[in-house]
C-alpha positions in Angstrom: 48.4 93.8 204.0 45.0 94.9 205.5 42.2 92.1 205.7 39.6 92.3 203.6 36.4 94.4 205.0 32.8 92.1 205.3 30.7 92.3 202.2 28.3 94.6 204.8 31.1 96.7 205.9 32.3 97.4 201.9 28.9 98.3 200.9 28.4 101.2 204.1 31.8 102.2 202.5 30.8 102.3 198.8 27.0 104.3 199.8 29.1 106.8 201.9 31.4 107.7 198.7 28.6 107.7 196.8 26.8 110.1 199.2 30.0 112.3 199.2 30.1 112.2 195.5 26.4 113.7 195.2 27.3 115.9 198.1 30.5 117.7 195.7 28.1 117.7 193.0 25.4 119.5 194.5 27.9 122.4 195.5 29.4 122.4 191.8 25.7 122.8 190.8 25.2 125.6 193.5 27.6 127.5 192.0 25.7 128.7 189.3 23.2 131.3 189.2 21.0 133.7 186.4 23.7 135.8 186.7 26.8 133.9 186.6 25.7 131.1 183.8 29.4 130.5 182.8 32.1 129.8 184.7 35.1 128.8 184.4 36.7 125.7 186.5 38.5 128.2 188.8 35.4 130.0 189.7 33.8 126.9 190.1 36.4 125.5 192.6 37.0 128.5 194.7 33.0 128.8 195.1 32.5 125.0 195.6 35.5 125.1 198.2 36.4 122.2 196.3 40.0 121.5 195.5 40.7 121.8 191.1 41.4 118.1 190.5 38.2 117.0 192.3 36.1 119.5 190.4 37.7 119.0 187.1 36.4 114.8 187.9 32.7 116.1 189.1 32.4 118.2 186.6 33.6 115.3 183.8 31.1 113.2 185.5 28.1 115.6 185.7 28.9 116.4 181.7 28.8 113.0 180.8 24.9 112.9 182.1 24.3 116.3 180.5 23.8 118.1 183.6 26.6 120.4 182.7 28.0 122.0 179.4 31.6 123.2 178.3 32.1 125.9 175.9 34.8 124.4 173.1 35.9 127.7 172.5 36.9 129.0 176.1 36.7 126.1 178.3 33.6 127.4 180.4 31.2 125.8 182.1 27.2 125.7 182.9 24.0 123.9 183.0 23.4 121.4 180.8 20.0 120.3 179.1 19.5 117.6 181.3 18.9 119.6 184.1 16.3 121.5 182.6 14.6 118.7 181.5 14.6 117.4 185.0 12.9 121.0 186.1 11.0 120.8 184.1 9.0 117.5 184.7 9.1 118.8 188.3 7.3 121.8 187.3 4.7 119.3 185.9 4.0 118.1 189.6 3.3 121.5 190.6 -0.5 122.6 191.7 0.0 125.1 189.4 0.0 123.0 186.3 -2.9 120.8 187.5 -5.1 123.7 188.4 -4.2 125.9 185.0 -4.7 122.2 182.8 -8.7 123.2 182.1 -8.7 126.4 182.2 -6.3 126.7 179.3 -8.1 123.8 177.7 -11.3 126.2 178.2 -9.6 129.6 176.7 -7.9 127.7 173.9 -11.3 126.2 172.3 -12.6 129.5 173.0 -10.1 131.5 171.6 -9.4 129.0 169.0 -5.9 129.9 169.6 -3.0 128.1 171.4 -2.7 128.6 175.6 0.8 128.4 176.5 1.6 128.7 180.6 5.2 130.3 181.3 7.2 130.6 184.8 9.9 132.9 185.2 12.9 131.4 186.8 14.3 134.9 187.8 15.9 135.9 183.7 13.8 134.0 181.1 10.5 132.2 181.4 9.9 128.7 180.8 6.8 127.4 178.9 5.9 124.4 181.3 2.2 123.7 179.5 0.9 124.5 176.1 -3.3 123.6 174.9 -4.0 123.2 171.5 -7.5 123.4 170.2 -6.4 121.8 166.6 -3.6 120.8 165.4 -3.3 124.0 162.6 -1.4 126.3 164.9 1.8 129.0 164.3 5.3 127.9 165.8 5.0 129.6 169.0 6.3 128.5 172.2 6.8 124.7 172.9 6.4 123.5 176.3 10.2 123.2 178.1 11.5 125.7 176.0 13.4 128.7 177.6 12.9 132.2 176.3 13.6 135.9 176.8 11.3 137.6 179.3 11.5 140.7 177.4 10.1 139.9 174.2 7.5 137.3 174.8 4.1 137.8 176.2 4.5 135.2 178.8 7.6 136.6 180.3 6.4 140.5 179.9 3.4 139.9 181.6 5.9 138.1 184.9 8.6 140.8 184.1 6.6 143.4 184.9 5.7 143.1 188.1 9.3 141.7 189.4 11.4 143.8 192.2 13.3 146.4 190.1 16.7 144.6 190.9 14.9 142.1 189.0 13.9 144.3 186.0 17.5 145.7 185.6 19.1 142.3 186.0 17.4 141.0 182.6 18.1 144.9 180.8 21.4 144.6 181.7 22.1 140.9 180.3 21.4 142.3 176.9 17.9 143.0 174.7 18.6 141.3 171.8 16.5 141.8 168.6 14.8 138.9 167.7 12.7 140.6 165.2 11.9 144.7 163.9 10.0 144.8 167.0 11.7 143.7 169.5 11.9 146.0 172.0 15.5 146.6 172.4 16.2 150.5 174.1 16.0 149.8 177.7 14.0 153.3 178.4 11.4 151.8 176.3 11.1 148.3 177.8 10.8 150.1 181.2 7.9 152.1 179.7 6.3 149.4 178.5 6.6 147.2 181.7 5.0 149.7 183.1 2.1 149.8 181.1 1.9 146.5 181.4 1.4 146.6 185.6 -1.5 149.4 184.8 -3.4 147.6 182.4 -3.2 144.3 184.0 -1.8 142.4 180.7 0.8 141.9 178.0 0.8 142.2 174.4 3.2 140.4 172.1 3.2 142.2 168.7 5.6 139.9 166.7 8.3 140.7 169.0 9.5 137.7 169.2 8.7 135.2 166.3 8.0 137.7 163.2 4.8 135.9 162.5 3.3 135.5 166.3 1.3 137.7 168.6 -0.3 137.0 172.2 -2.1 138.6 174.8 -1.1 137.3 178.5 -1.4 137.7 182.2 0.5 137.7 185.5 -0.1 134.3 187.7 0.5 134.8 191.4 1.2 132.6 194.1 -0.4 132.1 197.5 1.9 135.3 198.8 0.4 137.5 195.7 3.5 137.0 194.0 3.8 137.3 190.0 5.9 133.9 188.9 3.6 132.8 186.2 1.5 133.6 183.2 -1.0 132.3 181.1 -1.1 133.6 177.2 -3.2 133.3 174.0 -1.2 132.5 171.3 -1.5 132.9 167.2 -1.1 133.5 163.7 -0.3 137.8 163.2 -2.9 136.9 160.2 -5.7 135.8 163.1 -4.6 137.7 166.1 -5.8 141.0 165.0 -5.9 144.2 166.9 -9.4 144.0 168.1 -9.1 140.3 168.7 -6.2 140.9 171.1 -8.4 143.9 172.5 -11.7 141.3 172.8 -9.3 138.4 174.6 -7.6 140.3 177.1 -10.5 140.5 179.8 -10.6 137.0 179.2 -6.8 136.2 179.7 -6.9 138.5 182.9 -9.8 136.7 184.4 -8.4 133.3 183.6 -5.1 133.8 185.0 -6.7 135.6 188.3 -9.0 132.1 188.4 -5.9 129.9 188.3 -4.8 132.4 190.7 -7.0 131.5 193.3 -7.3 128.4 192.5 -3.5 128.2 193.8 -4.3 129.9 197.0 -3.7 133.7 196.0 -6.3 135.7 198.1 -6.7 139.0 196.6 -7.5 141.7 199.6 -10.6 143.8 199.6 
């Protein structure tokens, strides 16, 4: 019979399988990526390195806390809710959302229009900040919530100047149609993206919520590169053609501010 271990010597013991339990984890987590979402528990072991009984407990465990999600209907795994919501109240410590805060208090009183601010995380873009200037206001985007980078103003505007790896990665995951004019023919959406980087903006025309249009502009880092975007969001009843037209040197300018304000340096 061994003797029993000090109370000292059982608590190192208990931290170090704790810290070995976070460590599997963390590789489970690793495993996943934008472009493999769902996997299945083989994957996930062979990738992990992690033998199939210890992965099928982490990966119990790590569903339990909502950090991962299993498909009823083939078994799969990925990323749970609770992970996003995690990222996203990191992204809330970011200088990006403490330098964009009044400027898209600013834009949204003078619009009189919703601001929403959007990061792309490398396939969608996720709304991390949105400024009302009264409480009347279409759906739109609510802040934390994931959507398609092709179809929104927010991610078209950070879409469009991505690597073109980048660009064919999201066209080849599938343009669904949200709405009649969602841009679904990938010839087109390459046009438009295009557009898009010569203009210096981003229209939304219903594209992605029937009743909604925006105007919105790229956000780069300190390196000059596009990640972000700030957008003016409302009503297709409010947002007409020459009100879009009248806010987009105003978008542009904003989003260039917050630019700089985060350390981009444009040359010349």
């Amino acid at each position: 019979m061994k003797p029993d271990l000090p109370a000292s010597a059982e608590r190192v013991a208990d931290d170090k399988s704790r810290i070995q339990s976070i460590g599997k984890m963390r590789e489970i987590l690793g495993c996943f990526s934008t472009v493999d979402r769902h996997l299945s528990l083989a994957e996930i072991g062979k990738r992990s390195g992690l033998p199939r009984p210890t992965a099928h407990r982490m990966l119990s465990a790590l569903r339990e806390i909502g950090f991962i999600e299993q498909d009823a209907r083939n078994g799969n795994y990925s990323l749970g809710i609770g992970l996003f919501e995690l990222g996203s109240l990191a992204l809330s410590n970011m200088d990006l959302l403490r330098e964009a805060k009044p400027f898209m208090d600013r834009i949204s009183r003078l619009a009189g229009e919703s601001a929403h601010l959007g990061v792309f995380n490398g396939y969608e873009v996720i709304v991390v900040e949105r400024e009302e200037p009264t409480e009347r206001q279409a759906r739109a985007l609510q802040p934390s919530e994931a959507s398609p980078a092709y179809c929104t103003g927010v991610g078209k505007a950070t879409l469009a100047f991505q690597r073109p790896e980048i660009i064919e990665r999201v066209i080849t995951g599938g343009l669904k149609a949200y709405t009649n004019h969602t841009i679904t023919a990938p010839d087109i959406l390459r046009r438009e993206l295009a557009t898009i980087r010569e203009r210096g903006y981003a229209l939304d025309d219903c594209e992605h919520e029937i009743w909604v249009r925006c105007v919105a502009a790229p956000i780069r880092n300190a390196s000059g590169h596009v990640f972000a975007a700030l957008s003016v969001t409302g009503g297709a009843d409010r947002m007409t053609d020459k009100k879009l037209s009248d806010l987009a040197p105003l978008v542009v300018q904003t989003a260039d501010t917050i630019s700089r304000q985060i350390g981009f340096q444009p040359h010349g």
